[in-house]
C-alpha positions in Angstrom: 101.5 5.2 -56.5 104.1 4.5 -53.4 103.4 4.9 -49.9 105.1 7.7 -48.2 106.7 7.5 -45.2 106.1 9.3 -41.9 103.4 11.2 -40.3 100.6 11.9 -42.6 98.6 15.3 -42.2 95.2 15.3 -40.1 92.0 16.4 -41.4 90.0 18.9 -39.3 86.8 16.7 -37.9 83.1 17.6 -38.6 83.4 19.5 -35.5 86.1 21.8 -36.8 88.7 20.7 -34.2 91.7 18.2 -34.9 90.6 15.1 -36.5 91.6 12.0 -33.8 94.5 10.3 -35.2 93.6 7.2 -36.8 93.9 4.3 -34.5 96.2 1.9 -34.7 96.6 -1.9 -36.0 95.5 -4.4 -34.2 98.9 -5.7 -34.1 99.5 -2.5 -32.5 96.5 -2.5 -30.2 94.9 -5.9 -29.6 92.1 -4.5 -26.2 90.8 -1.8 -28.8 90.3 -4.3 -31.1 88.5 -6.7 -29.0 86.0 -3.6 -27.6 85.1 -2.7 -30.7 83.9 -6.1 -31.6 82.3 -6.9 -28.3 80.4 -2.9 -29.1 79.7 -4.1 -32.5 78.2 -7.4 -31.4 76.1 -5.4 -28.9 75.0 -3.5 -31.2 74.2 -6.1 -33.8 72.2 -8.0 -31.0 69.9 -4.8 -30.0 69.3 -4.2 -33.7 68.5 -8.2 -34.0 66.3 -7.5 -30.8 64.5 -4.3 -32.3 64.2 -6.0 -35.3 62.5 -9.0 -33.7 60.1 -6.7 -31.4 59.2 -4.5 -33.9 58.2 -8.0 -35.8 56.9 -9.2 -32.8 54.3 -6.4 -32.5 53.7 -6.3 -35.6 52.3 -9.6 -35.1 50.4 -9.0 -32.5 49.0 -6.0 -33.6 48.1 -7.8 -36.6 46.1 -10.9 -34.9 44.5 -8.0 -32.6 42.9 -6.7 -35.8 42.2 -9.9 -37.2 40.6 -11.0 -33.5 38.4 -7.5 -33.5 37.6 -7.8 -36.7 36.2 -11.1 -35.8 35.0 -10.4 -32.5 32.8 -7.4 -34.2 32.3 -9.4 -37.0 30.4 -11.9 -34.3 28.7 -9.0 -32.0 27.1 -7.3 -35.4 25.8 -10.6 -36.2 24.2 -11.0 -32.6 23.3 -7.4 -32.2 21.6 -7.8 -35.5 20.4 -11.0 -34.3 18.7 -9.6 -31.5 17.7 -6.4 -33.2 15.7 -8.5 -35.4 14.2 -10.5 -32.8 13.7 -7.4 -30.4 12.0 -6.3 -33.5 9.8 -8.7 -34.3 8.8 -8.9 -30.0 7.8 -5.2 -29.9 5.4 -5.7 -33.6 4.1 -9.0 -31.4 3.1 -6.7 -28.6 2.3 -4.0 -30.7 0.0 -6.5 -32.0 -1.6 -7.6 -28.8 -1.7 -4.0 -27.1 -4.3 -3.2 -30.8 -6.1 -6.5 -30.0 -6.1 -5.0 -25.8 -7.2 -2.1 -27.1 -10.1 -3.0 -29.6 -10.9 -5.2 -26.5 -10.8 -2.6 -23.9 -12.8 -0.3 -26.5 -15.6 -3.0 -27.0 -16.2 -3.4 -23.1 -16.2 0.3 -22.4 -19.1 0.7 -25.0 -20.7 -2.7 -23.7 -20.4 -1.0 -20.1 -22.0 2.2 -21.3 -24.6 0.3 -22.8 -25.0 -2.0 -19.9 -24.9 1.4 -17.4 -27.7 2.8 -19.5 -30.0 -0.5 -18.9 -29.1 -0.7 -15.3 -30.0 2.9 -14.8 -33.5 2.2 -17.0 -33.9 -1.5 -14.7 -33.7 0.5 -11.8 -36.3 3.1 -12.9 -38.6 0.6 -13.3 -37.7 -1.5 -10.0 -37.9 1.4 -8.1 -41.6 2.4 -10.2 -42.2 -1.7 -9.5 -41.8 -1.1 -5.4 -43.5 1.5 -5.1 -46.5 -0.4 -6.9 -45.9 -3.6 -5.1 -45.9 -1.8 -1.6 -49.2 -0.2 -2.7 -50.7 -3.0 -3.4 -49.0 -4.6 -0.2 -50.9 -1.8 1.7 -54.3 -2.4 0.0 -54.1 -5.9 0.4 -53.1 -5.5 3.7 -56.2 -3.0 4.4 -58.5 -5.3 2.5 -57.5 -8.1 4.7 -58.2 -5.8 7.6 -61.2 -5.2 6.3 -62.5 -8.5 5.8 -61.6 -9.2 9.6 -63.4 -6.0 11.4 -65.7 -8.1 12.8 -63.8 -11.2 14.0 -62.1 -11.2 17.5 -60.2 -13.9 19.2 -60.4 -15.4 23.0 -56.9 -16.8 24.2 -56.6 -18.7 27.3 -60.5 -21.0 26.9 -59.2 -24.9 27.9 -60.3 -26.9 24.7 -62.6 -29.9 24.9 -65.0 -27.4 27.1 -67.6 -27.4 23.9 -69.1 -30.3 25.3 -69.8 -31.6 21.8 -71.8 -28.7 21.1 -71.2 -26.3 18.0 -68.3 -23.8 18.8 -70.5 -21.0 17.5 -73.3 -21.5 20.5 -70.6 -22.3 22.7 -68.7 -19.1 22.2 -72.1 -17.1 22.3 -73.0 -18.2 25.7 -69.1 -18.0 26.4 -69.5 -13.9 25.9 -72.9 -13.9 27.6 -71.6 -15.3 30.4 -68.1 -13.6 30.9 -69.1 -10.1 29.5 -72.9 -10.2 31.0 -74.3 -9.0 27.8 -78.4 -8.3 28.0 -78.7 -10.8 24.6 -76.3 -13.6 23.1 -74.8 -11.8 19.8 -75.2 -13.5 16.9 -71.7 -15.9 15.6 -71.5 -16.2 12.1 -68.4 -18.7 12.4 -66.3 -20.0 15.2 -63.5 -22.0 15.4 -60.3 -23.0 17.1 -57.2 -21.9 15.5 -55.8 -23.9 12.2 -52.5 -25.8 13.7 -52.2 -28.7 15.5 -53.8 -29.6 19.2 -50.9 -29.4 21.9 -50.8 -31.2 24.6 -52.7 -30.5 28.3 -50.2 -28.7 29.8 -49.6 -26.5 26.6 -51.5 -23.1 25.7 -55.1 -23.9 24.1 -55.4 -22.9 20.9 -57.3 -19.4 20.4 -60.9 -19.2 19.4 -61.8 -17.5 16.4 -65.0 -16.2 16.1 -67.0 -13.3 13.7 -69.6 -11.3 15.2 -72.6 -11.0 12.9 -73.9 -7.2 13.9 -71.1 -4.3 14.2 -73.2 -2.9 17.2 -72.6 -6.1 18.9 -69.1 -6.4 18.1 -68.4 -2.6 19.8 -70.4 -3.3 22.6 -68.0 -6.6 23.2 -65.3 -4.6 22.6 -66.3 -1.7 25.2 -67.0 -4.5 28.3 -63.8 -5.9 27.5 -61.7 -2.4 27.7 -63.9 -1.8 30.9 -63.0 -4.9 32.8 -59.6 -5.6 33.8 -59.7 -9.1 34.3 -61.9 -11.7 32.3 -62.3 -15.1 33.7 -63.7 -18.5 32.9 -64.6 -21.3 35.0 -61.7 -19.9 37.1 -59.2 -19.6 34.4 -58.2 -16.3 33.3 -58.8 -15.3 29.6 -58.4 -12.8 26.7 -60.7 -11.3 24.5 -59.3 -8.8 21.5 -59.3 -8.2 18.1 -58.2 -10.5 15.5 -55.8 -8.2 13.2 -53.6 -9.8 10.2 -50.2 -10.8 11.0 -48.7 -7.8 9.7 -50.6 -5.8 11.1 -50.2 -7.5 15.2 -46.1 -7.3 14.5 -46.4 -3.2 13.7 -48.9 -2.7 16.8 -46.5 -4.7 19.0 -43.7 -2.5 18.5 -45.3 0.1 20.2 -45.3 -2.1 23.1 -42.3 -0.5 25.0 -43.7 3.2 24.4 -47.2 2.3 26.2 -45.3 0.5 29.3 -43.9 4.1 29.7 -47.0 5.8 29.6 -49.6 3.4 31.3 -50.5 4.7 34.4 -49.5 7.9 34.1 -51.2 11.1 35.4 -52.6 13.8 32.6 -51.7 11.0 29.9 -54.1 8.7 27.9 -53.0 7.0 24.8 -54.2 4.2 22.4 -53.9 2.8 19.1 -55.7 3.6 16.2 -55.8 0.8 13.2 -53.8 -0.4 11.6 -50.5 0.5 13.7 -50.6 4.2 15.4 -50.2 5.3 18.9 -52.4 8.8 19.8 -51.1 9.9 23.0 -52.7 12.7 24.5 -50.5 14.8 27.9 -51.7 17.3 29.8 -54.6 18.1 26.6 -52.3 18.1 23.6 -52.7 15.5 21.2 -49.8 13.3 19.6 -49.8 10.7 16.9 -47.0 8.8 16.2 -46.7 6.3 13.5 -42.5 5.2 14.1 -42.9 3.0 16.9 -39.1 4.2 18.0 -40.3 7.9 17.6 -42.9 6.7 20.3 -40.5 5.7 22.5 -38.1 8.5 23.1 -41.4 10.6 23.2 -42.2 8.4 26.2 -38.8 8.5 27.8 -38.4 12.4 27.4 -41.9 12.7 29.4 -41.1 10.1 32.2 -37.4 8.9 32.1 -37.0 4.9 31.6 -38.4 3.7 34.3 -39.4 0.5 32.5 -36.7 -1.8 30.9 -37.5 -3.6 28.1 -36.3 -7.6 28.4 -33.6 -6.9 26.5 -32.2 -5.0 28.7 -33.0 -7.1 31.2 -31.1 -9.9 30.4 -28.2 -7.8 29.8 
């Protein structure tokens, strides 16, 4: 088919208006030309660019997955790792808290059963002192007893005996001192059982027993009726023997009867083994708390007598 000459007839454009004319040759227009490839170069680059991007994240997105996958791969190995171990830690503990537990369990019933004999022990300690101090008591009172009759005489320089027995020394001793109508009869008599001092030391106290109880008061009333008792111009003593205990529970009634001696409307005195009867203004008193005694005393008459410890202070 031949080529016609002229203008040829333009379509309408997908826009319904005139279709652009077609453009012309590049012999015809050599700048449109060169746009059009520098555009089409553009274009091809950004497309080479998307292309590589798209690629390029791809890859990336690709090791990401691979690296998580990994990376949980890794933590679901430690977690179980330590899930096992954490595991095996709590049925260790588990373990010792039962064996704490059994433990525990076996010393609360050894404690109840330990509480039970402590609380029996104790019954019978406390059954056990009250025995023991009864039978403290009776020994006490029988040793009393077997000294009701013995006195001692403080204050006698030793070596006076002369050689003579103690016995017939001490009997003409009380004659003497006491001016009794008849020497009483000594059973024994001798100095007491520790070591000689030296001269310028205490004597040592006579010990004697008195054979007949009527002889023993009526030594005991001259000696409560004379205020002093001398010998050979030394001053002496003559008073009861009592057992230890028995002297340490009368002495505490020692600052009570400083308070009362010499008081008008009182009169006091101690009744064996260890009580104070004090009688004021015709109303009798007996006291067997030494302390009791005391504030009795100082109620009646104020503390007009210090005792040494107060003294000092």
């Amino acid at each position: 088919m031949g080529k016609t000459k002229g203008n040829t007839k333009a379509e309408p454009s997908e826009g319904g208006g005139p279709a652009e004319a077609p453009s012309r040759s590049g012999k015809d227009n050599p700048e449109a030309s060169t746009q059009s490839a520098d555009q089409q170069a553009v274009l091809a680059a950004i497309a080479s660019l998307q292309a590589e991007l798209s690629q390029a994240k791809s890859d990336i997105c690709t090791k990401i997955d691979e690296k998580t996958a990994d990376v949980s791969t890794v933590l679901r190995g430690e977690i179980a790792a330590v899930k096992a171990e954490s595991d095996n830690a709590f049925i260790t503990v588990h373990a010792r808290l039962d064996g704490q537990n059994d433990t525990l369990k076996s010393l609360v019933e050894s404690a109840n059963a330990n509480s039970d004999v402590v609380a029996d022990l104790e019954a019978k300690v406390k059954a056990l002192q009250s025995q023991v101090d009864q039978l403290s008591e009776k020994c006490l009172d029988l040793e009393g007893r077997s000294k009701r009759q013995n006195l001692r005489i403080a204050g006698v320089k030793e070596g006076l005996e002369n050689g003579q027995k103690t016995r017939d020394f001490v009997a003409q001793l009380l004659t003497d001192v006491l001016q009794l109508e008849e020497k009483p009869v000594i059973d024994r008599a001798h100095r007491a059982l520790r070591a000689r001092l030296g001269d310028n030391e205490p004597p040592r106290h006579l010990i004697i027993r008195v054979h007949y109880c009527h002889a023993f008061e009526e030594i005991l009333k001259k000696v409560m009726q004379s205020r002093t008792l001398t010998y050979q111009g030394k001053r002496i003593q003559i008073f009861r023997d009592f057992p230890p205990a028995v002297v340490k529970r009368r002495a505490a009634f020692t600052p009570a009867r400083n308070l009362l001696r010499d008081k008008p409307g009182v009169r006091f005195g101690l009744v064996y083994p260890a009580k104070l009867r004090v009688t004021h203004n015709g109303k009798e008193t007996t006291f067997t708390d030494a302390e009791e005694a005391r504030l009795f005393a100082e109620r009646l008459f104020g503390r007009d007598h210090e005792t040494p410890e107060e003294e000092e202070r």
